[in-house]
N, C-alpha and C positions, 0 to 999 in steps of 0.2 A: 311437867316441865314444858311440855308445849304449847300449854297456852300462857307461859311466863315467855317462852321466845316468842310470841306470836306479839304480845304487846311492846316488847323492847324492839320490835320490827317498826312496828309504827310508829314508837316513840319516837324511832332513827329517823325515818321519811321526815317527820313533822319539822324534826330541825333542822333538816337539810332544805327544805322548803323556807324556812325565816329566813335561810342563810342568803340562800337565791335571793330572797326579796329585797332583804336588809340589802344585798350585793345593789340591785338595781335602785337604789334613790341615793341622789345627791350627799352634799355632805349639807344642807337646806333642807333634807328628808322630800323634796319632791320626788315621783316617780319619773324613770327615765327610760323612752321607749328603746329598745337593741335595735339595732338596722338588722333589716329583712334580711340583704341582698348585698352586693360590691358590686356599682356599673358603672360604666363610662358614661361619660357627659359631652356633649356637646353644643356650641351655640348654633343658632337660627345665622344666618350669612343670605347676604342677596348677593347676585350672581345677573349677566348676563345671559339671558335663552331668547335662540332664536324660534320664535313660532313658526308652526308649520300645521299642515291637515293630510293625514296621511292617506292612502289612497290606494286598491289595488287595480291593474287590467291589463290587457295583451299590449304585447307591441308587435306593429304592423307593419306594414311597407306603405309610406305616404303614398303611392301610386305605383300599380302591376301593370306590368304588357306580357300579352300572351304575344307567341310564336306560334303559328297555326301553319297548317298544309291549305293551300288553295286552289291543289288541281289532283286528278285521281289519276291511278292507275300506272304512279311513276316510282322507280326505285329509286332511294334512299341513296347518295353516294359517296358522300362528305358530311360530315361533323365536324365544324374547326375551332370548339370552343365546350367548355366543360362548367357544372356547377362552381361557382366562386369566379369564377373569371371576369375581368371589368373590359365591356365592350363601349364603342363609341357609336353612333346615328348613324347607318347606313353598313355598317361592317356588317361584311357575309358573316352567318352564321351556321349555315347548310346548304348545301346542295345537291338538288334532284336528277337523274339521269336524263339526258334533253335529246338523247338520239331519236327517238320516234317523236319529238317535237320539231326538231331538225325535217325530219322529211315530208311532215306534214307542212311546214313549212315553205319548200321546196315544192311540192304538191301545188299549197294554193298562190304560189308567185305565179306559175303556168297555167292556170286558171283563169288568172287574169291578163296575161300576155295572151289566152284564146278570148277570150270575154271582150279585149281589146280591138281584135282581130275583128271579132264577128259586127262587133259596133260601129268599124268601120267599113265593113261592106253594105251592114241595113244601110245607113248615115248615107252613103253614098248612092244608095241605090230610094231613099226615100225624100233626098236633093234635087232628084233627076225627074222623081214623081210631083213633084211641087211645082217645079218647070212647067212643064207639060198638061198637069191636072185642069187647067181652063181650058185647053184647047180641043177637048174631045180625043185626043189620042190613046189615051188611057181609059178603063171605066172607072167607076166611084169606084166600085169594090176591089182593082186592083190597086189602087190608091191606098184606100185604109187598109189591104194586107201590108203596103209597102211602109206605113207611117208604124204601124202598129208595131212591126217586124224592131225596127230602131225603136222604141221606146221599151220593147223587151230586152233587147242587147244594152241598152244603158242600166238598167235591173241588175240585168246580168253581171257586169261589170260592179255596180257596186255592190253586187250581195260577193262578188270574189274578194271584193277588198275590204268588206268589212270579215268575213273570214281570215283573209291570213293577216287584220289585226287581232285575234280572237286567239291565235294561231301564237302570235309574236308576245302576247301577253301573258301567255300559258308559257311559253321559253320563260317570261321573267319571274313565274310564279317559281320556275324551275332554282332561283336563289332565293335564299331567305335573307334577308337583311335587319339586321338591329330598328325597330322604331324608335329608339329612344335611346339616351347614354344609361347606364346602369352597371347593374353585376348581372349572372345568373345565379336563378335560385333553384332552379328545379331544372332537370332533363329526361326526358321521356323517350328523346331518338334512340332507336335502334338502326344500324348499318345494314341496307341490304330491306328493310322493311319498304312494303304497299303501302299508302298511307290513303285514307279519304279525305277529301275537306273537312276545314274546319277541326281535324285531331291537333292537339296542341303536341307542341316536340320537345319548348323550350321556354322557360317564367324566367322573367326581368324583375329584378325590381329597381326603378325608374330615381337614374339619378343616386342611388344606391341610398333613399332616403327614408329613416323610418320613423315613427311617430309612435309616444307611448298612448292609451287609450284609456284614460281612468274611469271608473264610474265611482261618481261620487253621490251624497246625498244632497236634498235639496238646501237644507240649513249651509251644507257646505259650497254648494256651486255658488248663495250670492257672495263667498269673501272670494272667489276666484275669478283675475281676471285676465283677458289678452295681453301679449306682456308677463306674466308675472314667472321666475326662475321657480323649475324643479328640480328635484333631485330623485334619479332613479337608482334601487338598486338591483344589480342585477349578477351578484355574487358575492361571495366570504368577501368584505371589504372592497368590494371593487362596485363604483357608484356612476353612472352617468348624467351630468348635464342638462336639461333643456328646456325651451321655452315656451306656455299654453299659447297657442295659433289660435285655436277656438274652441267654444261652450259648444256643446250641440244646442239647438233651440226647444228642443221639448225631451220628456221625462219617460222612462218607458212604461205602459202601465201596468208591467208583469210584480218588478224589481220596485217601482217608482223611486228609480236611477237615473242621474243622466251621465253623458259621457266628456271627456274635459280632453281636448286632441293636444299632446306634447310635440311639438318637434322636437329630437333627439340631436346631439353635435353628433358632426358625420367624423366616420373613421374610429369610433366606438365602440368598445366592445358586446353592444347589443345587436342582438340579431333575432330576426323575425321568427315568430313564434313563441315567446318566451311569455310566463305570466308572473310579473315580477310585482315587486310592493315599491312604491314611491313618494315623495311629499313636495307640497307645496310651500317654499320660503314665503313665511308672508311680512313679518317685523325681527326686529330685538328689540327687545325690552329687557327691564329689571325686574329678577321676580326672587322670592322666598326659595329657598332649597334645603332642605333634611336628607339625610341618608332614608335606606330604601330598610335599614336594619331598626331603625328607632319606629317604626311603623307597627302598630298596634291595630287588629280586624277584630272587630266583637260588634256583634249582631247587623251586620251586614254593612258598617261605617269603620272610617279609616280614626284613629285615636292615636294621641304621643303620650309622653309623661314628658312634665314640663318639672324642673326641679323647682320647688321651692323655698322657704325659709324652713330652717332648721332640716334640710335636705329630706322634707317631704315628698314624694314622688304624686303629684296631681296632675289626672287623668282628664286628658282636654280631646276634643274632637276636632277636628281638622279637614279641611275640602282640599284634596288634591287633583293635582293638573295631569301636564306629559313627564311624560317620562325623562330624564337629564343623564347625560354621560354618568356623571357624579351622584346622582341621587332621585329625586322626586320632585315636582315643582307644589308648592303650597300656593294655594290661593287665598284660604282664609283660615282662623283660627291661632296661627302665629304672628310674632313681631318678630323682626329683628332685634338678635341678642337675645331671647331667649334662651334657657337654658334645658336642652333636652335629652334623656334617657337616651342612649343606643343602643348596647351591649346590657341584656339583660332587659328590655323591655318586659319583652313580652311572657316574663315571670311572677310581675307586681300586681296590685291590685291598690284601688285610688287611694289614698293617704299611707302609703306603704312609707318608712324611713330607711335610705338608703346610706348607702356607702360609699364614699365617690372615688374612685380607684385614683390615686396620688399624680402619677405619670398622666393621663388623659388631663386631670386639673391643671396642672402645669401648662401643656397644650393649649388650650383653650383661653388660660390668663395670661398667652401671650399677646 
């Protein structure tokens, strides 16, 4: 009996297989392919995009001033101003303790009220010798003691007054004053601190101006020029403003980079130090756009399915742009009005017959 059921097995197979067949042709008796798949459709749409070249680098402070110490051996005695702070040209910004410049001071006024003193005794007494010096009263030699004596007291006299200007200049090194309008960026004073020349105490940054600093490539530096709007961003949604000032004029030869100087609009929330990504507005134009889900990657190239008659799904190649809010930019490969695969692309294979999901056709035939 088993191999009487073993053939009524196959018999069963064999008719269930006409049935299928008979099932798939026409009532014509042609054969009829089953759709693979159910996907959404969509058309090819042109859209405005605006071009752009993106770009990353620091942004910096268009111009620093240091705050430096210019005189030693003084304390620290006032600080009237902190990181963040917006100073104006000449506002104090520290001050040094001036009592031992005070009496040096004091010192060499008296110095020169003797230096005075004594000027006027040679001067007098080398007057008297000028008088006299032809007449034999005098010798040579008490002569030129007496000349020589006043052209040392005039020395004398001005080596005191260029001392207590020396004196009075060191009092002024005693405040520090703002060079420039700005913010602070940096502070380094400590209260009560020695300082040497030349330690910096306090960073500006001038005019409170900062500039982004792109490096771009060479392809890209010739579409960029002085004048042209960027856009930086410099947080979740939050973008700043500004204008290329200048190209640098040569390329580095590490990187073979060059660097593209943004001014940034002041009162923004960029702040120096930061290494942000940014782009260069260059046109709008009209360009092609697909979603980013109808996009097909097989052997290293971008591909869509393009619907065709009798809702063939054929497999087209395509050169894609930037990137668009909405989707993709096409450059070639599509027309407008095309009609392409979204949903479910990237399950087909080229002459696949699909299914066109009812609600998306609607969509699209509006």
């Amino acid at each position: 009996m088993v191999p009487g059921l073993w053939v009524r097995s196959f018999i069963a197979c064999l008719l269930i297989l006409g049935f299928s067949l008979a099932q798939a042709q026409n009532e014509n008796g042609d054969n009829v392919l089953r759709p693979a798949l159910t996907v959404s459709v969509q058309q090819v749409v042109s859209m405005e995009m605006e071009r752009f070249i993106s770009a990353t680098g620091n942004i910096r402070p268009w111009q620093d001033a240091s705050v430096s110490v210019q005189t030693s051996g003084l304390r620290l005695k006032h600080i009237f101003v902190d990181v963040g702070d917006t100073v104006r040209q000449g506002q104090l910004l520290a001050e040094f303790d001036d009592t031992t410049i005070v009496a040096d001071i004091t010192q060499a006024k008296a110095a020169i009220e003797q230096a005075r003193a004594n000027l006027a005794q040679t001067s007098q007494n080398a007057n008297r010798i000028r008088k006299i010096r032809g007449t034999g009263a005098v010798s040579q030699l008490e002569a030129d003691q007496a000349l020589a004596a006043e052209k040392i007291s005039k020395a004398q006299l001005a080596s005191a007054e260029a001392a207590l200007l020396a004196q009075e200049q060191r009092l002024a090194y005693t405040r520090l004053l703002a060079p420039h309008d700005g913010v602070i960026s940096a502070r380094s004073a400590v209260l009560g601190a020695v300082y040497n020349p030349g330690q910096e105490l306090l960073h500006i940054i001038v005019q409170n101006k900062l500039q982004w600093e792109a490096t771009v490539s060479g392809n890209q530096l010739f579409a960029i020029v002085p004048g042209l709007k960027a856009r930086v961003h410099v947080g979740d949604d939050v973008t700043v403003s500004g204008v290329v000032r200048q190209l640098a004029p040569a390329f580095n030869e590490q990187t073979r980079q060059a660097v593209v100087y943004v001014d940034l609009e002041p009162g923004s929330q960029a702040r120096a130090g930061m290494f942000v990504k940014g782009d260069f507005l260059l046109k709008t134009e009209n360009t092609l756009s697909i979603p980013r889900q109808a996009l097909v990657l097989r052997d290293g190239f971008h591909y869509v399915f393009v619907l065709g008659q009798g809702n063939k799904a054929m497999l087209r190649k395509i050169e894609t742009g930037q990137s668009l809010p909405s989707g993709i930019e096409v450059k070639s490969g599509l027309q407008e009005g095309d009609r392409i695969i979204v949903k479910g692309a990237g399950f087909l294979d080229d002459g696949d017959v699909v299914r066109v999901a009812a609600s998306v056709s609607a969509q699209t035939g509006r």
